[in-house]
PAZA-717311 format. One record per residue (C-alpha): x, y, z; residue in one letter. Coordinates in steps of 0.02 Angstrom, whole numbers, plus 50000, padded with zeros to 5 digits. Layout:
N
XYZA
...
//
This chain:
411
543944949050348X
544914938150209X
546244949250096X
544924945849955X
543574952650039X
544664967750093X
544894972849933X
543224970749862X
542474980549986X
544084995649932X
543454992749772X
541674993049780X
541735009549891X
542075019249731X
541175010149630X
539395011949728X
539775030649783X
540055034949580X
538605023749519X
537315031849644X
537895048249635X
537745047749452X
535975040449462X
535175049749632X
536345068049603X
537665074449712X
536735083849804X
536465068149902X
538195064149916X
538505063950120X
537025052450108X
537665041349982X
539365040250088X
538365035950231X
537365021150137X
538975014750057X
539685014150221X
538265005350321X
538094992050158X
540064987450169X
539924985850349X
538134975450354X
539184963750238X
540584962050356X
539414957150477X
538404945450378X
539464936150244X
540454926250378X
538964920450474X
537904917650316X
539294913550181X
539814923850032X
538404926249917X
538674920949728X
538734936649651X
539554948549787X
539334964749668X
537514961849641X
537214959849837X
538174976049885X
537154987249745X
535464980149797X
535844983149968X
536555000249950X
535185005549815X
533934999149943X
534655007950084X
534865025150015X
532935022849961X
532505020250121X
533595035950160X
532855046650037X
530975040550081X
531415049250273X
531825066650173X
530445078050168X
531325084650022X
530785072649878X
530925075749706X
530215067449563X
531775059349514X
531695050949685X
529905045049647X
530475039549476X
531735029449547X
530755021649672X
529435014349540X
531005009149423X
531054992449521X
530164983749614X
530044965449687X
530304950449581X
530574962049408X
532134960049390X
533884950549458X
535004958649582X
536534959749440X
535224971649336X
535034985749466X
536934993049429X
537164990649253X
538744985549221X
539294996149061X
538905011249156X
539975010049309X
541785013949221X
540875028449154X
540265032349328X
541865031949388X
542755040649272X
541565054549274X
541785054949468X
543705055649474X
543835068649352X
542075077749440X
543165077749593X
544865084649490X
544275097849394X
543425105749575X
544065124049576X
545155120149752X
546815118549790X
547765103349713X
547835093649874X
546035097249917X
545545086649750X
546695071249796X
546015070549968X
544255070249895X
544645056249773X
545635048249923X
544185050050026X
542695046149891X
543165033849757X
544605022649865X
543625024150059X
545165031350147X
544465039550337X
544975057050384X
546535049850458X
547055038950331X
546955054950190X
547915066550336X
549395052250331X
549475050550146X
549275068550117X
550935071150289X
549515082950352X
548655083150538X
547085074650542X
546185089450571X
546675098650415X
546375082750298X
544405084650373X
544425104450329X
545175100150171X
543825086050140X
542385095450201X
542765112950072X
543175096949918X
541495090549968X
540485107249969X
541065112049814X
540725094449736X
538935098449791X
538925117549757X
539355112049558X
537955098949542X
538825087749426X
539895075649384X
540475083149197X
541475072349072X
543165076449024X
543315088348890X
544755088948764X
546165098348722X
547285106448842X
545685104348974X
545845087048956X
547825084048964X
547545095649122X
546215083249199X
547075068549170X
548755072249266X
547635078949414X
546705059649390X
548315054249375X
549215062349537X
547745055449624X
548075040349586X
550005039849617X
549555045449787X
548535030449823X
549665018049752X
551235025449841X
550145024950003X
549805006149985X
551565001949931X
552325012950093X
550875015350194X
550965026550333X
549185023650392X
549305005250452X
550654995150542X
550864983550367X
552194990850272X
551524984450109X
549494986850062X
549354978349916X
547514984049894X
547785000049895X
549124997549751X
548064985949680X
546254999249676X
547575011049609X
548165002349452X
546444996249408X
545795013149405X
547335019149321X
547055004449192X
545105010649173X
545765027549133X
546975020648993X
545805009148922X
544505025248907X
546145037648852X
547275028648763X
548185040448688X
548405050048886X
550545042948880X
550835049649042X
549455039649113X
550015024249014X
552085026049118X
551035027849254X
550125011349235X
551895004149199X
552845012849341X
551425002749467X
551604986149384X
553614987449366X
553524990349572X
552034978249607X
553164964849538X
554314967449680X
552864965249783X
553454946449852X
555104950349900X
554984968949961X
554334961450129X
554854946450228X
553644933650319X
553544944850470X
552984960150360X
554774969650385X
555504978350252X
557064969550159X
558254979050074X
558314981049880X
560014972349878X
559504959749964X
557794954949878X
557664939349773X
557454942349616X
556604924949577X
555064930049679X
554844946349562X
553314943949446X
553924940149261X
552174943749199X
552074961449290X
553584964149220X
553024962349043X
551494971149072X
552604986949137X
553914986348984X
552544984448876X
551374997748950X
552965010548943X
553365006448748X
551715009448741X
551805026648822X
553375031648713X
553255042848558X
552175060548553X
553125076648618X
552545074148803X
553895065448937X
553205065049111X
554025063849268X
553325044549270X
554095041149091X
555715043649193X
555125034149348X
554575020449245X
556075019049155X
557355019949300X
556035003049370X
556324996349184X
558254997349223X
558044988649398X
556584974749338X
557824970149188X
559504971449281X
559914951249299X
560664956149481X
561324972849596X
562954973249501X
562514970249348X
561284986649349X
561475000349210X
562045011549346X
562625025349232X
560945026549128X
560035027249318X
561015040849377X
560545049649185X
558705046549204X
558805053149413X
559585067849336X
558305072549223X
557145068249346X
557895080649483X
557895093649364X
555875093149315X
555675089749500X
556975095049624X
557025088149797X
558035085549951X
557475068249930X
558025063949745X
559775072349824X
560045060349919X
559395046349789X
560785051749672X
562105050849792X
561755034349824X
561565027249646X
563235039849615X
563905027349761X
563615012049646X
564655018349542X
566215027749620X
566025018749790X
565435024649956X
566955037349989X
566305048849873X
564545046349901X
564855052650104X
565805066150040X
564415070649926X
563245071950075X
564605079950193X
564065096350241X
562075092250168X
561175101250324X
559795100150232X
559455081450242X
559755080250416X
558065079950479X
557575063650358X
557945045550438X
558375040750247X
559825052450261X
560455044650405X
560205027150362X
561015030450212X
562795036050277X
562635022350408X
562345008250259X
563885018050186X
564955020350349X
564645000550337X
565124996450165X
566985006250198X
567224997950366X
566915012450470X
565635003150582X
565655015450738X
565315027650607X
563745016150534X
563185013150723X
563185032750757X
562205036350616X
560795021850620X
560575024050791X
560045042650736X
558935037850589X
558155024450749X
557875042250861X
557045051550710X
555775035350656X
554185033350723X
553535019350605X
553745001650661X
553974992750499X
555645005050474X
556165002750641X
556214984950626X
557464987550462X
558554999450541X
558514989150714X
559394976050586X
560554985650513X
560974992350685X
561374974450736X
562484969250584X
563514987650617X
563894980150801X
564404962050744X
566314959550776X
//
């Protein structure tokens, strides 16, 4: 299957599952799932043998719409909607692109991501539903994204799904404080997906660029329908700022290359734009969102004309702020190493001296061993990448650190 197709087939999974849910009910959903699923796969099968057809949209929503009528015909359960739909087209009265209509799908969607968001379950429950439903990730792929065994992602999908079904609708958002309450769930959503296809833990490719890709058109659709939602508009820019670095992040064998070490002529000059101007576009109001500092700390980076050149000072700032809305083991150890660009790696180790509580991340590890390195201590750096190597089970980081190892035991 071509990259192309690949991500039409991510993208129309959302699109068919909101479009016939909207039309046919939720109470059908499973079904729907099931039809979307058999349509993407008869494609798969069929396209390469019998070429692409012209309009790729129109052939997937005749095929699914077909499909689940067929499905619906076999349930001795039929409604008069069902029979209503069944007599709204037939044969030779109309052209394939005409059976979705295409103002209504954004709506669809929409309606479905924030059906799914405003479900009364736990937080996690709703983005492994919208993982699941609108962007086609399996049971296993939601327990990766989600750092949850496989088996709780399906209990978590199966009481999101029920109570999808148990409400009967897909409502529209509502204003207010309802509304700024619906979009950051929509909006944690889709940071979840993006950060899944930019550091996927569910496939051996570091970098998915659909995934990144489904998530900042959706985020885009949300923004064009909420423009006022300013969160939602640093969110859109913190995904294009980091899907500029898209070319360089990875190098021809798919391993990861180091920030310092990426060329900065490969980063996308139009992205760019499109981030700084979706984040001045987000400023103003009395709302600043975690991802108005995120964005901003990629603004520094994107701009920066090279590593030592960076606004170091204003990073460490905006990681600050960040840390304290959010605090983390994690962000620790991001501010000691920006705090390392700036006083040197001396008093970045003796920042982390003593941090027990990083000890079980491979970051932490890698870390002092890139800063063991940069002081000259390389028995030091070998010690510590070689346990950041013992606690990594994903290829694509194993590769790096096998690297790094390698440079640390150079004469």
């Amino acid at each position: 299957m071509s990259a192309l197709d690949a991500h039409l087939f991510r993208a129309e999974h959302g699109r068919l599952i909101a479009t016939l849910t909207a039309r046919f009910g939720v109470q059908h959903l499973e079904t729907i799932e099931d039809v979307v699923q058999e349509t993407l796969l008869a494609a798969m099968h069929h396209w390469p043998h019998r070429g692409r057809p012209e309009n790729p949209r129109a052939w997937l929503s005749t095929v699914a719409r077909n499909k689940l009528l067929n499905a619906l015909d076999q349930d001795a359960r039929r409604d008069r909607l069902h029979r209503q739909h069944r007599g709204a087209l037939r044969p030779g009265e109309a052209e394939p692109d005409a059976v979705l209509l295409a103002g209504d799908i954004e709506d669809d969607l929409l309606r479905m991501m924030f059906a799914c968001c405003n479900l009364d379950v736990a937080p996690r429950d709703q983005v492994a539903i919208v993982l699941s439903i609108l962007c086609g990730f399996g049971a296993r792929e939601v327990a990766r994204a989600l750092l949850m065994e496989p088996g709780a992602a399906a209990k978590r999908l199966y009481r999101a799904k029920r109570a999808l079904r148990e409400r009967g609708e897909a409502p529209t958002p509502v204003g207010g404080d309802a509304l700024e309450a619906s979009l950051q769930r929509v909006g944690t959503c889709l940071y979840a997906l993006f950060n899944e296809g930019y550091c996927s833990t569910a496939s051996e490719d570091l970098l998915r660029r659909e995934l990144c890709e489904e998530a900042m058109r959706l985020c885009a659709l949300v923004v064009r329908r909420f423009p006022e939602a300013r969160p939602l508009r640093a969110l859109l820019a913190l995904m294009c700022l980091h899907a500029a670095r898209f070319d360089s992040r990875v190098d021809a064998d798919g391993a990861l290359i180091a920030f310092e070490d990426q060329d900065r002529s490969r980063w996308d000059a139009d992205l760019i734009q499109e981030g700084l101007w979706q984040l001045f576009q987000s400023a103003g109001g009395d709302v600043l969102s975690a991802w108005h500092i995120e964005a901003s700390i990629a603004a520094q980076h994107c701009t920066a004309p090279s590593l030592a050149e960076t606004d170091w000072p204003t990073i460490r700032v905006l990681y600050a702020q960040l840390r304290a809305r959010r605090p983390s083991p994690m962000l620790d150890l991001v501010c000691v190493v920006v705090g390392s660009r700036i006083e040197g790696p001396e008093a970045a180790l003796a920042a982390l001296h003593g941090r027990g509580d990083l000890a079980h991340l491979p970051l932490y590890h890698a870390t002092v061993g890139v800063l063991q390195m940069e002081r000259g201590a390389r028995p030091a750096a070998r010690e510590a990448l070689q346990q950041a190597l013992r606690l990594t089970h994903a290829p694509r980081e194993r590769a790096f650190l096998e690297r790094r190892l390698r440079e640390a035991e150079r004469p």
